[in-house]
C-alpha positions, 0 to 999 in steps of 0.5 A, a space after each residue: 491466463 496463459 502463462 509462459 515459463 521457460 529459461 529466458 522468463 525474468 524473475 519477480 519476486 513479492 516478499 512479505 510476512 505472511 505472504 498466502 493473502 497475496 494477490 500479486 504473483 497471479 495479478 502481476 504476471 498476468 498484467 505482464 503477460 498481458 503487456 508482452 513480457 516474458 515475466 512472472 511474479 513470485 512469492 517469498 515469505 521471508 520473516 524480518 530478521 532473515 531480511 536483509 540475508 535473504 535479499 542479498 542472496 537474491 540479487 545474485 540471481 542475474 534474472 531477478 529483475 524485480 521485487 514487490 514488498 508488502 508487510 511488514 518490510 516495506 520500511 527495512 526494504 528502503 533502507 535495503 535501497 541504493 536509490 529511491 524516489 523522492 517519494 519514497 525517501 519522503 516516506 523512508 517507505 517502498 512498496 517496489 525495487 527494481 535494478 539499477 544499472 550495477 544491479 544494485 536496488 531502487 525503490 519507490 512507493 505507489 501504494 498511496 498514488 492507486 489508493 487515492 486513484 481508488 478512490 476517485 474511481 468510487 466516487 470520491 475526490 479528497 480534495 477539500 475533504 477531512 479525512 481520517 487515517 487509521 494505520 501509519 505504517 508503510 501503506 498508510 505512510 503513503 496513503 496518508 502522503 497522497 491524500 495531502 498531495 491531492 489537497 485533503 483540508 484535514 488528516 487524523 492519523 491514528 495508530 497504536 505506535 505513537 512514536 510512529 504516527 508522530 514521526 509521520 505526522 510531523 513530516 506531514 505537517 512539514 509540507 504546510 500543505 494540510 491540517 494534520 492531527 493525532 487521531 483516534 478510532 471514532 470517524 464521526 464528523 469526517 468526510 472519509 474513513 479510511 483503514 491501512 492496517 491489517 485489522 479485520 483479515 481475521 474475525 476476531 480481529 477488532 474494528 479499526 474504527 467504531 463501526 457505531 460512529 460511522 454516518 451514511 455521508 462518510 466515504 470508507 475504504 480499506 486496503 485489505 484484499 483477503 476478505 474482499 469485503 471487510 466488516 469494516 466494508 460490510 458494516 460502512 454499506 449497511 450504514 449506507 456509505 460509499 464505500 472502497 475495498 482493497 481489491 479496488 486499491 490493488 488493481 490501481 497500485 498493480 498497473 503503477 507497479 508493472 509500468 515501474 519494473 517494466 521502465 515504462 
């Protein structure tokens, strides 16, 4: 990648704690650099309570035009939002802001619009399929939302946080367009298995779903990029199963993103 960086270059920045497993600053800035843009990504590891300080520091800098947000500030983040999409004032939830015309922020969600195209480029059309969904926080919120929209029969949602998987369950439900229920880890009966939490980054971190439960016909797929294959991922192969990383996810969600803070 050849990289441009001089004074004119516009300033990215990708906030997220922690922010080493991040692929976004290389990925990002050469995606713009591939479309012409003299822009580059950046990455800021800011903890929550530093948050709102931090950003209202940045956007005094007049050549920063852009944030990417990752965990856990995707929820805060929202609330940092003058305007958002309608996508994202759904969700309360944004992975992406941009400056409005009176350099204020405003924010939308792809997260889950590239995971469901993911899935679809590994073989996989959720139309019509139940589907299982361990994590609700600001990736699974989406990906959970995009599944609905593409036309999944029915959805489990699993997470520790109880307050938050109902919150998201009712709003789901609310759109009537699925069958949306409290789910657990075990993934047997469902035509997809999918992970939207950071479990499986470290090896002694547990399984998001038991790994004994998973049948040959279930599609699995994850949304972390560090490992690039998940025991999660490992596991669902050696069972037989169709499987998505999060590698695949990230380089849908990332053109999503450039076409966003370029305006396109």
């Amino acid at each position: 990648m050849t990289e441009t960086l001089n004074g004119a270059t516009r300033v990215h920045f990708i906030v997220g704690d922690p922010i080493a497993q991040v692929k976004s600053p290389a990925g990002v800035t050469q995606a713009y650099q591939e479309r012409g843009h003299n822009a580059m990504v950046m990455p800021a590891h800011v903890a929550p309570a530093d948050l709102s300080a931090w950003l209202a520091g940045t956007s005094l800098a007049k050549n920063v035009d852009g944030l990417i947000v990752t965990v856990p500030h995707k929820f805060a983040c929202f609330d940092l939002c003058a305007t958002a999409s309608d996508r994202a004032t759904f969700l309360h939830t944004v992975n992406v802001m941009r400056r409005n015309a009176d350099g204020s922020w405003h924010g939308d969600m792809f997260d889950g619009q590239g995971f469901v195209q993911a899935m679809r480029d590994n073989g996989c059309e959720p139309a019509g399929k139940t589907a299982l969904l361990v994590g609700a926080g600001g990736a699974g919120s989406a990906i959970a939302h995009a599944l609905v929209t593409a036309g999944v029969s029915k959805l489990a949602i699993h997470d520790e946080d109880e307050v938050r998987r109902s919150t998201l369950i009712d709003r789901l439900a609310g759109m009537d367009l699925a069958t949306i229920e409290h789910g657990s880890t075990d993934p047997a009966g469902f035509d997809i298995a999918l992970n939207a939490t950071p479990a499986g980054m470290k090896d002694s971190d547990p399984s998001p779903v038991a790994l004994d439960r998973l049948e040959a016909s279930t599609f699995v797929g994850c949304v972390i990029t560090v490992p690039a294959v998940t025991p999660l991922i490992a596991a669902a192969r050696a069972k037989g199963c169709a499987t998505m990383t999060g590698a695949d996810m990230f380089g849908r969600v990332r053109d999503l993103m450039v076409d966003f803070l370029v305006g396109t």
